[in-house]
C-alpha positions as CSV (number, residue, x, y, z in Angstrom):
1,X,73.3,3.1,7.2
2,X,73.9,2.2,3.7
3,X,76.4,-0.1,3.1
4,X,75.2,-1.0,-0.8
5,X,77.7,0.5,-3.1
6,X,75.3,0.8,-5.9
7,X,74.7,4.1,-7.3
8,X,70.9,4.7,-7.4
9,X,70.9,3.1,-3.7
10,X,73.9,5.3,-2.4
11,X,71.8,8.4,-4.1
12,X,68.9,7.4,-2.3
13,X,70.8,7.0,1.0
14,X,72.3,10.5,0.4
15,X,68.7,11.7,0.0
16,X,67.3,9.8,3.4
17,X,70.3,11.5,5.0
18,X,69.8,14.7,3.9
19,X,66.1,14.5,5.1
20,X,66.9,13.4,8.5
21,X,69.4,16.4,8.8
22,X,66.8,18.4,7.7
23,X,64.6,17.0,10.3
24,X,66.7,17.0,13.1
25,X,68.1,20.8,12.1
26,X,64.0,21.7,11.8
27,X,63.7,20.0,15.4
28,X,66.2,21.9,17.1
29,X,65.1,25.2,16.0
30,X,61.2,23.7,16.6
31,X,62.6,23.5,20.5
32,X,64.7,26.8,20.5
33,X,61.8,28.4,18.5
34,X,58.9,27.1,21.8
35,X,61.9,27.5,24.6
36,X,62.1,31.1,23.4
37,X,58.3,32.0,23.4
38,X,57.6,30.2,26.5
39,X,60.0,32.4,28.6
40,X,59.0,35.5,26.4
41,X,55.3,35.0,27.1
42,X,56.0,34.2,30.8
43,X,58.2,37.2,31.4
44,X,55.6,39.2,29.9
45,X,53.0,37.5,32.0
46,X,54.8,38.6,35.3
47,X,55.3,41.7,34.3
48,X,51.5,42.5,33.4
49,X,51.0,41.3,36.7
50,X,53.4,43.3,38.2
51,X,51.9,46.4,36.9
52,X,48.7,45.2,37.4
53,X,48.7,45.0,41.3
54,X,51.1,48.3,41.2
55,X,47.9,50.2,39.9
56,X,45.6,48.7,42.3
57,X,47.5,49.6,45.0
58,X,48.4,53.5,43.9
59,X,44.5,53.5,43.5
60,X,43.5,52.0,47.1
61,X,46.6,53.6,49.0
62,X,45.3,57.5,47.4
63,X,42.0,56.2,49.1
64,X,43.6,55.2,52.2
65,X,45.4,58.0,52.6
66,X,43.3,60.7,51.7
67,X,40.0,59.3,53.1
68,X,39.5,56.3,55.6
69,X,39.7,52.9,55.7
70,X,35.7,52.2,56.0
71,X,35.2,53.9,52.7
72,X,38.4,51.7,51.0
73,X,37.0,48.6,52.3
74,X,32.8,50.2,50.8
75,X,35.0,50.8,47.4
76,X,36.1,47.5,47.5
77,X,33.2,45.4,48.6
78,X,30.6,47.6,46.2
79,X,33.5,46.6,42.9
80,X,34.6,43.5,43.1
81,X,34.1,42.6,39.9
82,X,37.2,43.7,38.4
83,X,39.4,42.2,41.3
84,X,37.5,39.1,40.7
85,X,38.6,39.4,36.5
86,X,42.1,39.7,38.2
87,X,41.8,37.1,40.5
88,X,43.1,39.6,43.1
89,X,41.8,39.3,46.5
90,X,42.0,42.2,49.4
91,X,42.2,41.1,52.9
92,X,42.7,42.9,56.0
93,X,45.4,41.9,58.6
94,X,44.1,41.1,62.2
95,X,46.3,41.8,65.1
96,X,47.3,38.4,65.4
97,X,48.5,38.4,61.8
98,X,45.8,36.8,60.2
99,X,44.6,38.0,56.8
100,X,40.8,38.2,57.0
101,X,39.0,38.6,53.4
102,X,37.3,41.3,52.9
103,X,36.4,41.2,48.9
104,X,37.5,40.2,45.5
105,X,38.8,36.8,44.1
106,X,38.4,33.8,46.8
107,X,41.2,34.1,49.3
108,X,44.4,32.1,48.2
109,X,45.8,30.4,50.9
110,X,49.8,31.1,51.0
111,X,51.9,28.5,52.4
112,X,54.5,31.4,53.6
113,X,53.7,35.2,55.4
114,X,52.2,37.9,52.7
115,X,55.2,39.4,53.0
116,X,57.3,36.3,51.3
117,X,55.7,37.6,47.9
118,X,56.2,41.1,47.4
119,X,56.8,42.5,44.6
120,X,60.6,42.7,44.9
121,X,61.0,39.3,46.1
122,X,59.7,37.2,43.7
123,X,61.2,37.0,40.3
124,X,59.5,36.3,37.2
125,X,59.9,32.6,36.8
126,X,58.3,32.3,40.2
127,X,55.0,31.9,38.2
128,X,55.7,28.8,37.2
129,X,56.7,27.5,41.6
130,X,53.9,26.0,43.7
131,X,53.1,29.3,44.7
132,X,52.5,32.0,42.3
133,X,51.5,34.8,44.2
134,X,52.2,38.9,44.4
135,X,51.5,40.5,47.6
136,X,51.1,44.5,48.2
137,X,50.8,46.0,51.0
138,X,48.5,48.9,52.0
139,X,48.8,51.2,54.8
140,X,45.5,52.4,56.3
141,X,44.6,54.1,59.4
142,X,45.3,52.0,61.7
143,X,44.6,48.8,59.9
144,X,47.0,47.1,57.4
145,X,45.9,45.8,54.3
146,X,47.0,43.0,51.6
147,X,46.5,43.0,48.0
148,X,47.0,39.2,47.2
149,X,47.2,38.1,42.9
150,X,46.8,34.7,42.2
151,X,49.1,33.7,38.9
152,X,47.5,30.7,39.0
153,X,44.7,31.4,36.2
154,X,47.6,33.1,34.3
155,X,49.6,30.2,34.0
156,X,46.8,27.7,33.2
157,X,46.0,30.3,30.4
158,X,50.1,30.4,29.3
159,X,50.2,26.8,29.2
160,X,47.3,26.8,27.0
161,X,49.0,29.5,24.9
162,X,52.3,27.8,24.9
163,X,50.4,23.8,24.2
164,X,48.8,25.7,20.9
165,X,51.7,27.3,20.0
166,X,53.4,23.7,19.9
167,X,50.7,21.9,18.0
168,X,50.9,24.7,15.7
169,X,54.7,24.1,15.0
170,X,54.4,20.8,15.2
171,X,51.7,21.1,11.9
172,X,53.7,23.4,10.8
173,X,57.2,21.2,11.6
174,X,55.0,18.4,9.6
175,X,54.0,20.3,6.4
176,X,57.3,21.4,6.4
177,X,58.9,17.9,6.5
178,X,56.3,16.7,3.8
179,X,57.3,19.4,1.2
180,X,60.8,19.2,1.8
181,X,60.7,15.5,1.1
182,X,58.6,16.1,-2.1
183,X,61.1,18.8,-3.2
184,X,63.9,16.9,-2.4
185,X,62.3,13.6,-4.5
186,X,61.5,15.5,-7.3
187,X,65.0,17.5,-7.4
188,X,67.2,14.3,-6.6
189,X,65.0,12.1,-9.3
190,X,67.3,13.2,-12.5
191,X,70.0,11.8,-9.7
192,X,68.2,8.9,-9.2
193,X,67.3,8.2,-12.5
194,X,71.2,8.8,-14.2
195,X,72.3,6.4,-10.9
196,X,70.2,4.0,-11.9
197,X,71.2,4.0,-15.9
198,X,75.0,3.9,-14.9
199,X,74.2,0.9,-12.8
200,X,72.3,-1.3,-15.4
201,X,75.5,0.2,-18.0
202,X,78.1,-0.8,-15.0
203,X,76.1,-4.3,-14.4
204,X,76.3,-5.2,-18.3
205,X,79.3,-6.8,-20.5
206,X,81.9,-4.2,-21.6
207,X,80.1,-4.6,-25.4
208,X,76.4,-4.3,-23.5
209,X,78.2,-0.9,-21.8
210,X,79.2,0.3,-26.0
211,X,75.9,-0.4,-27.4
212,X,73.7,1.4,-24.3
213,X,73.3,5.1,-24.3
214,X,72.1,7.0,-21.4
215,X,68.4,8.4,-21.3
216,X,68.4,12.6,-22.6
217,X,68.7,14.4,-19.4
218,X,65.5,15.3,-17.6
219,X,66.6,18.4,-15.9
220,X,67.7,21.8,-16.6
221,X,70.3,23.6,-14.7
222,X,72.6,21.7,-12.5
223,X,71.4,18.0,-12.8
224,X,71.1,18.5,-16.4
225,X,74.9,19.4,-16.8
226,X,75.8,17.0,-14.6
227,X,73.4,14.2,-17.0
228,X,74.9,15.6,-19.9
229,X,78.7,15.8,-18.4
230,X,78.6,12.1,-17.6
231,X,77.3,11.5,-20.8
232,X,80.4,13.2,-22.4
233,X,82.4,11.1,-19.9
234,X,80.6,7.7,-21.5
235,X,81.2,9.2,-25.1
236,X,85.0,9.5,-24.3
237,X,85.0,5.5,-22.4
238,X,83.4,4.0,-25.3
239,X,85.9,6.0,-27.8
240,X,88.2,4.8,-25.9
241,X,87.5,1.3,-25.7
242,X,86.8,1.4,-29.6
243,X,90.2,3.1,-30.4
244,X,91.6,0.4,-27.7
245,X,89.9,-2.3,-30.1
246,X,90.7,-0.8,-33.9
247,X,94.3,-0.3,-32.5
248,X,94.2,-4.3,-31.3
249,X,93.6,-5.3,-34.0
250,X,94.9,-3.5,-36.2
251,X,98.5,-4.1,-34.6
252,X,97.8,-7.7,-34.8
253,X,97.6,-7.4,-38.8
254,X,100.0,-4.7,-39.3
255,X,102.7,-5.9,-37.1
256,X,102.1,-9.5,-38.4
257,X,103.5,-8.3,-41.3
258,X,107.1,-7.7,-40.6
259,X,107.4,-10.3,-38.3
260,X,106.0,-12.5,-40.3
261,X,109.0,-11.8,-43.2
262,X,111.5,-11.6,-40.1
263,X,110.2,-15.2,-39.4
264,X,110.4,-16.2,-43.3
265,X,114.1,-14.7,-43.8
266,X,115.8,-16.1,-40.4
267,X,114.4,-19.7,-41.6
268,X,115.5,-19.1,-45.2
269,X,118.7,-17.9,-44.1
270,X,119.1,-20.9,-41.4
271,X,118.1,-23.3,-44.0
272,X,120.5,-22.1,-46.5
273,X,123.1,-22.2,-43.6
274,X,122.8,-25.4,-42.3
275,X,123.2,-27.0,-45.8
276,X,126.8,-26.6,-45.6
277,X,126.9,-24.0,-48.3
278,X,129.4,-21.2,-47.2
279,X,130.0,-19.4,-50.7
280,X,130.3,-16.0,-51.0
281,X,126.7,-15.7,-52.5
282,X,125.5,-17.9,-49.4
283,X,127.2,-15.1,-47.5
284,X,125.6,-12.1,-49.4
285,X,122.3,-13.8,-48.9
286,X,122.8,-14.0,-45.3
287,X,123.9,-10.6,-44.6
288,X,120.4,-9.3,-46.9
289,X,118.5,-11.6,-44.8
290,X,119.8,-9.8,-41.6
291,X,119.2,-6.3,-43.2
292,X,115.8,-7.3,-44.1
293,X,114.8,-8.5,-40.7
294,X,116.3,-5.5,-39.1
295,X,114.4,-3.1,-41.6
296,X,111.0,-5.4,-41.0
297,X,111.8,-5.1,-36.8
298,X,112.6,-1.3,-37.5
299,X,109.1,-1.1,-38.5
300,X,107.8,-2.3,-35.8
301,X,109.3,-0.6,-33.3
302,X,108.4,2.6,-34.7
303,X,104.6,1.6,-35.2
304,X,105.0,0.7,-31.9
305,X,106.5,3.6,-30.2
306,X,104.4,6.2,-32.7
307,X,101.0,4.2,-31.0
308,X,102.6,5.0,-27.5
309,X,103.1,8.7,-28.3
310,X,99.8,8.9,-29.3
311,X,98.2,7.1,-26.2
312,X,100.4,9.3,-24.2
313,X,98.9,12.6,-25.8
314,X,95.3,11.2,-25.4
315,X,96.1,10.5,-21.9
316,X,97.6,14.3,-20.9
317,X,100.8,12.2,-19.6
318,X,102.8,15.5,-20.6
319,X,102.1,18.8,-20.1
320,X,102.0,22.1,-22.6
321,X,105.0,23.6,-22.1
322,X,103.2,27.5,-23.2
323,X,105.2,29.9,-24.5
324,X,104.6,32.9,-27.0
325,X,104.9,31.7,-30.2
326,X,105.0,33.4,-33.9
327,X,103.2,31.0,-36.0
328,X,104.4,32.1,-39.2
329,X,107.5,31.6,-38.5
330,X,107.3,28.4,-37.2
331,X,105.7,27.2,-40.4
332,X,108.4,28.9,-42.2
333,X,110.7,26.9,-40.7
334,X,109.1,23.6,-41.0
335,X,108.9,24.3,-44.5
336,X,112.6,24.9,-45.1
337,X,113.2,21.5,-43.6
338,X,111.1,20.2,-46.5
339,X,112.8,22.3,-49.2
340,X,115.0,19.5,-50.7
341,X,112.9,16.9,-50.4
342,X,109.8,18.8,-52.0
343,X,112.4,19.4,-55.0
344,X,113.2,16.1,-55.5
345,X,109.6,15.1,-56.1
346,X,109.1,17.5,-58.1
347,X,107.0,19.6,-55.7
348,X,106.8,23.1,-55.0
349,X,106.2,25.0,-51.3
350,X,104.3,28.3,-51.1
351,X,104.6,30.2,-47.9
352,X,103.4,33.5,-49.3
353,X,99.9,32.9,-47.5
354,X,101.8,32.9,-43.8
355,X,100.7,35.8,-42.1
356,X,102.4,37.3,-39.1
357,X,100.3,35.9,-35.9
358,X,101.2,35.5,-32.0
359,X,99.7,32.9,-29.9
360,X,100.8,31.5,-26.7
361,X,100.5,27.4,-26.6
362,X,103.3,25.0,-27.3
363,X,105.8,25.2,-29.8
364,X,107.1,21.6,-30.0
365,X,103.8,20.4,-30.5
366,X,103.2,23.1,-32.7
367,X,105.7,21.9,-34.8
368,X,104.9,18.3,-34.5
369,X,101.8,19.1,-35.9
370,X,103.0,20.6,-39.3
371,X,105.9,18.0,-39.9
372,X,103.3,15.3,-39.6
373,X,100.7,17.8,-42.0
374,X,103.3,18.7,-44.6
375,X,105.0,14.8,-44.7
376,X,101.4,13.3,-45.6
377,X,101.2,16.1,-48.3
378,X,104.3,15.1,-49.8
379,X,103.5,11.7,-49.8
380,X,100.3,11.8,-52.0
381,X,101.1,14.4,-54.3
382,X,102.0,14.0,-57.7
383,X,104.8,15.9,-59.8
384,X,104.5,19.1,-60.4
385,X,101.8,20.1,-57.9
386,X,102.5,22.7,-55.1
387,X,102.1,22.8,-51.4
388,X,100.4,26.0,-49.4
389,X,101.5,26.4,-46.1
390,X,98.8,29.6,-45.0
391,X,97.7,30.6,-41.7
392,X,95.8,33.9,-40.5
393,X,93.4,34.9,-37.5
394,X,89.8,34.7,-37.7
395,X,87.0,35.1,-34.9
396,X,89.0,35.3,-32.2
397,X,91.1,31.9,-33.0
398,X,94.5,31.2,-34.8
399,X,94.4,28.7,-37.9
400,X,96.6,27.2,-39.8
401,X,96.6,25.1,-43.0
402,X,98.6,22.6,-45.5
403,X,96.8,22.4,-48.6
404,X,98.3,20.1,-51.6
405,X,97.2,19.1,-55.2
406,X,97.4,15.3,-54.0
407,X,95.2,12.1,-54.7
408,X,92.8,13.9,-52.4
409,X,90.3,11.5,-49.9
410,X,87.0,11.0,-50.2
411,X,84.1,11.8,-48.0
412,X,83.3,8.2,-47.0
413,X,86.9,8.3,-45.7
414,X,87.0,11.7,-43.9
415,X,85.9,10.2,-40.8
416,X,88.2,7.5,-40.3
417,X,92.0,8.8,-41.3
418,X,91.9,9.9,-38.0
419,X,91.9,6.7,-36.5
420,X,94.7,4.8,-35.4
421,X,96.1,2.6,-38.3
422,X,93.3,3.5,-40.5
423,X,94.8,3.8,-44.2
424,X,92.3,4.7,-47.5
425,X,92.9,1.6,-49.4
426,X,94.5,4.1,-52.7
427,X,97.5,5.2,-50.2
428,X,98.6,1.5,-49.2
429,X,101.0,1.8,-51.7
430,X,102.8,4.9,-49.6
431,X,105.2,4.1,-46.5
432,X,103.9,4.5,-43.5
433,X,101.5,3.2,-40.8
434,X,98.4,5.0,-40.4
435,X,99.5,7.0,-37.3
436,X,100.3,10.4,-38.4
437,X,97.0,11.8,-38.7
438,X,95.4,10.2,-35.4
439,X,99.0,11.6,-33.7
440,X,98.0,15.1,-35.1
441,X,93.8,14.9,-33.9
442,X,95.8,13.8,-30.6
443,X,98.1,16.9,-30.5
444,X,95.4,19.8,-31.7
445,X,93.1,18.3,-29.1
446,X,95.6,18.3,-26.2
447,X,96.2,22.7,-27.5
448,X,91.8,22.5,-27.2
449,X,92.2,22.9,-31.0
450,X,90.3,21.2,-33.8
451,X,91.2,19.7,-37.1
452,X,89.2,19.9,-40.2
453,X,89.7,18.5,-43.8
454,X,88.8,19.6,-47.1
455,X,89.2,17.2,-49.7
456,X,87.6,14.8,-52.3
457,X,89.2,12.1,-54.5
458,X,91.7,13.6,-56.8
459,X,91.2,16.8,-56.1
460,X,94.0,17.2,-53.1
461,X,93.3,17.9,-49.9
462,X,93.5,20.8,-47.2
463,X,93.8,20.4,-43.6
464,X,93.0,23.0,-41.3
465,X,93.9,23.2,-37.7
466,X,92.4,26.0,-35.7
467,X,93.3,26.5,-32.0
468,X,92.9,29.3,-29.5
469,X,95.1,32.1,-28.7
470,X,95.7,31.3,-25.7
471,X,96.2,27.5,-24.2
472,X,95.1,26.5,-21.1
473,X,97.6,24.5,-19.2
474,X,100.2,24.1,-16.9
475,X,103.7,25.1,-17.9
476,X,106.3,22.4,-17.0
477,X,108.8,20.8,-18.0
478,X,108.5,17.6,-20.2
479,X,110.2,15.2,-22.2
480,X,108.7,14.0,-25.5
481,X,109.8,10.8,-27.1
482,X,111.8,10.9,-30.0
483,X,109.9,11.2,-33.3
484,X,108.6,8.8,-36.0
């Protein structure tokens, strides 16, 4: 028994088990498979026998009975070859009740009367007792005769039958077990093989496990997908523990930040306190310091709870709550929400590319996911420029997109503003913390959507989000944190 947790060694244990059930399930049918022919064979044996010695005697009783004994016993004495294949013997019963041989097979000495093993009396495993004799009896005139069958050849020749019929299974029980176990080697050894990779990953550092791939899978069909699922499974750990790092430290710069001026102000105010200087501008001073710390701790907290909202989504810690929804009016609505604040900037929003289009997936985050879409647009674009809200059906999926005449991003950067606290180094100069857009890759891929951006440096951008139209999920209830 196995008792190494190790995954190549527990796959190889699972493989020895397997084998030995195999074995042991191969045995017991080896065993039904001789128990079965042996009492087939035998019951056929007795029976031939049976018949056997019931056509002798019809043959020497019409003889008998139709001539006299003196020419049964010249048939039998001038033939005896046949009774001699047989090993049937023909003896003639004296008046003391003696059985005297007249011709045929050597006379078998029975332990018991002729009688004991007539036909009727003895059954057919009898063959295999320490008598296996058939007796028939034959009326002459006056004499009485017996036809006596030895089973003893017969058996000697079935239990040659029966001992090549098991060294035949038993070859065949062998060539069996040897294929099996090459079949089973060669099927298991994509098991063995990914076993063994995850344990040299497993054994290794937790940077060892990020810089190690797993070998390509070796197998098609169902070894394969399960190679190339836990491959997929690696992928998501290492993302993982990469966002876990990038979000580390990026918290640890980002949030030094305001803490840092918290720090600075509370010892600029205290210093400024403990002078003894209690004017009214000591007092203004005082009461900015306490608004700036609570603006700088403000920050925080938000940056903060915006990183556990994202976690959260990438963890499936709530549920879709599915519904039908109309998409264009969704965005429709989001946009009015935006209506002021896009006038102020001097911005413009077109919703004349929202086309009417159902799908059933959830609504909150729906809208989540345009708020955070449309904000970043207003953000980086200039005065003047307009917003597009559009969104349509194509190919059997639902899109929608927010496309503005921004800074735009370039393509170096495409990849990374969808990591957490990830800023292009042009938009520092814009509130906010890098979150938005790795909350929004979070969301579509919770609805089994995807996110795409068009965009190059000073040319605006366009996000696209394309998801299906219907989400698969469970519906419950769920509460979702309070925004940004």
């Amino acid at each position: 028994m196995c008792s190494d947790i190790r995954a190549e060694q527990a796959t190889r244990c699972a493989q020895r088990a397997l084998f030995r059930r195999f074995l042991l399930t191969l045995f017991a049918c080896f065993l039904l498979i001789v128990i079965v022919m042996s009492l087939v064979l035998t019951y056929q044996l007795d029976d031939q026998e049976r018949k056997l010695l019931e056509s002798y005697g019809q043959e020497y009783q019409r003889i008998l009975t139709f001539e006299s004994d003196a020419k049964f016993e010249h048939v039998v004495v001038s033939n005896p070859n046949r009774l001699i294949e047989n090993a049937v013997s023909v003896s003639k019963e004296t008046s003391t009740g003696q059985l005297e041989w007249i011709s045929g097979a050597a006379p078998a000495v029975l332990p018991d009367a002729p009688s004991a093993y007539r036909l009727p009396e003895r059954l057919w495993y009898h063959l295999f007792s320490d008598a296996p004799y058939l007796t028939l009896e034959l009326s002459g005139k006056p004499a009485r005769y017996w036809l006596v069958m030895d089973g003893g050849p017969r058996r000697s020749q079935l239990l040659r039958q029966g001992s090549w019929l098991i060294v035949a299974l038993a070859v065949m029980v062998a060539v069996m077990s040897l294929v099996v176990w090459q079949l089973l080697s060669r099927t298991l050894l994509p098991l063995h093989n990914l076993a063994k990779s995850v344990d040299q990953i497993s054994s290794g550092s937790l940077d060892a496990m990020l810089d190690t791939d797993l070998p390509p899978p070796e197998a098609k069909g169902q070894f394969g997908q399960l190679s190339r699922s836990v491959q997929q499974v690696l992928n998501r750990l290492k993302e993982a523990v990469r966002g876990m790092d990038n979000t580390v430290d990026a918290i640890a710069h980002d949030v030094r930040t305001p803490l840092s001026r918290i720090i600075l102000t509370t010892e600029a105010a205290l210093s400024e306190n403990s002078a003894g200087n209690e004017s009214e501008q000591s007092q203004q001073n005082l009461a900015a310091a306490l608004s700036d710390c609570a603006e700088s701790a403000q920050k925080a907290s938000q940056m903060l709870t915006t990183l556990m909202r994202i976690h959260d989504e990438q963890v499936g810690r709530h549920p879709c709550q599915l519904a039908s929804v109309d998409l264009a009016a969704l965005l429709t609505e989001v946009a009015t929400w935006y209506e002021e604040v896009a006038e102020e900037a001097g911005l413009s929003l077109n919703t004349s590319g929202l086309q009417p289009v159902m799908l059933h997936s959830d609504a909150k985050r729906l809208t989540q996911i345009a708020v955070n879409l449309l904000d970043n647009s207003l953000k980086y674009s200039q005065p003047g420029g307009e917003i597009t809200l559009m969104c349509g059906e194509a190919q059997g999926r639902v899109w929608f997109s927010v496309c503005d005449q921004g800074v735009g991003i370039a393509k170096a950067h495409h990849a990374l503003i969808f990591r957490r606290l990830y800023r292009v180094e042009a938009s520092r100069h814009q509130p906010g913390y890098g979150l938005g857009l790795p909350f929004v890759a979070a969301m579509v891929k919770t609805l089994q959507g995807s996110v795409d951006l068009d965009s190059e440096a000073g040319k605006g951008s366009r996000f696209t989000v394309r998801l299906p139209k219907t989400t698969e999920g469970d519906i419950s209830p769920t509460q979702e944190r309070n925004p940004d």
